[in-house]
N, C-alpha and C positions, 0 to 999 in steps of 0.2 A: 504494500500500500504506500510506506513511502514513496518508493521509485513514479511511482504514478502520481502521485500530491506534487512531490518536487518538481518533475514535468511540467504539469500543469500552472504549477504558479510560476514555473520562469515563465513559461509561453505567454500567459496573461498577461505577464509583466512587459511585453516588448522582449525578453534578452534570449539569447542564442549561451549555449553551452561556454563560451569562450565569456560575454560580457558578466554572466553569473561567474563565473571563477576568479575571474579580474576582482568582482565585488567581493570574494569570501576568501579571499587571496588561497585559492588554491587551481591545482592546473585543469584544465579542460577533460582530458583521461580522466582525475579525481569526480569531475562533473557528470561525464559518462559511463562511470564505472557503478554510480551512485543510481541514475537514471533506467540501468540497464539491469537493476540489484544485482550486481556485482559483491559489492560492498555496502557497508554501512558506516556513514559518519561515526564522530568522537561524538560523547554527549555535550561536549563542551562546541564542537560543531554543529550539534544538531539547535542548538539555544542560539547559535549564530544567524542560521537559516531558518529560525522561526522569528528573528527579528526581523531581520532581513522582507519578509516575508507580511510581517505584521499578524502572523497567526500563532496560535498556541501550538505546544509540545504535543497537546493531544489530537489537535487534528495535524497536524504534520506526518504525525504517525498512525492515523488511519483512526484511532478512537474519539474522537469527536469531529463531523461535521460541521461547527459553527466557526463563521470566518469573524475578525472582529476589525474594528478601524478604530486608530487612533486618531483620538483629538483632544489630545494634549496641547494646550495653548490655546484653544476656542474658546468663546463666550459661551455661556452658557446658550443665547440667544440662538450661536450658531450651530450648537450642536443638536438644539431643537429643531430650527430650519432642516438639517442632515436626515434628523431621525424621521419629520415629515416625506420627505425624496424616498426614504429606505419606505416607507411604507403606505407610499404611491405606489411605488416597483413591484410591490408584494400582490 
């Protein structure tokens, strides 16, 4: 489930295997070995790439579904506004 999460939130994100490694300073091979489960990140990687990422450890890893967005630094005003948009969408 990682290899699939990970995927998917680089693709989301605009990045290609090379621009996600650039950002998690590791190599491109490291990116697709991870994509491919090959391998599995450090735990101290995987808290990289869920920053990264802006989602939690549990849906990174396949047990939790829910994505979250930060807004940190918003008014409260704006984060009302946000949460209106989220639930027009829905």
């Amino acid at each position: 489930m990682f290899n699939e999460n990970i995927k998917n939130l680089r693709i989301a994100g605009g990045m290609n295997q090379v621009q996600l490694a650039k950002k998690l300073g590791v190599s491109k091979q490291t990116i697709s070995n991870w994509e491919n489960d090959n391998i599995l990140p450090s735990v101290e990687m995987l808290i990289n790439i869920a920053k990264c990422f802006s989602v939690s450890l549990d849906y990174l890893m396949g047990f939790d579904n829910q994505k979250y967005i930060n807004v940190t630094g918003l008014s409260d005003k704006q984060i009302s506004n946000i949460q209106s948009i989220i639930n027009d969408m829905k």
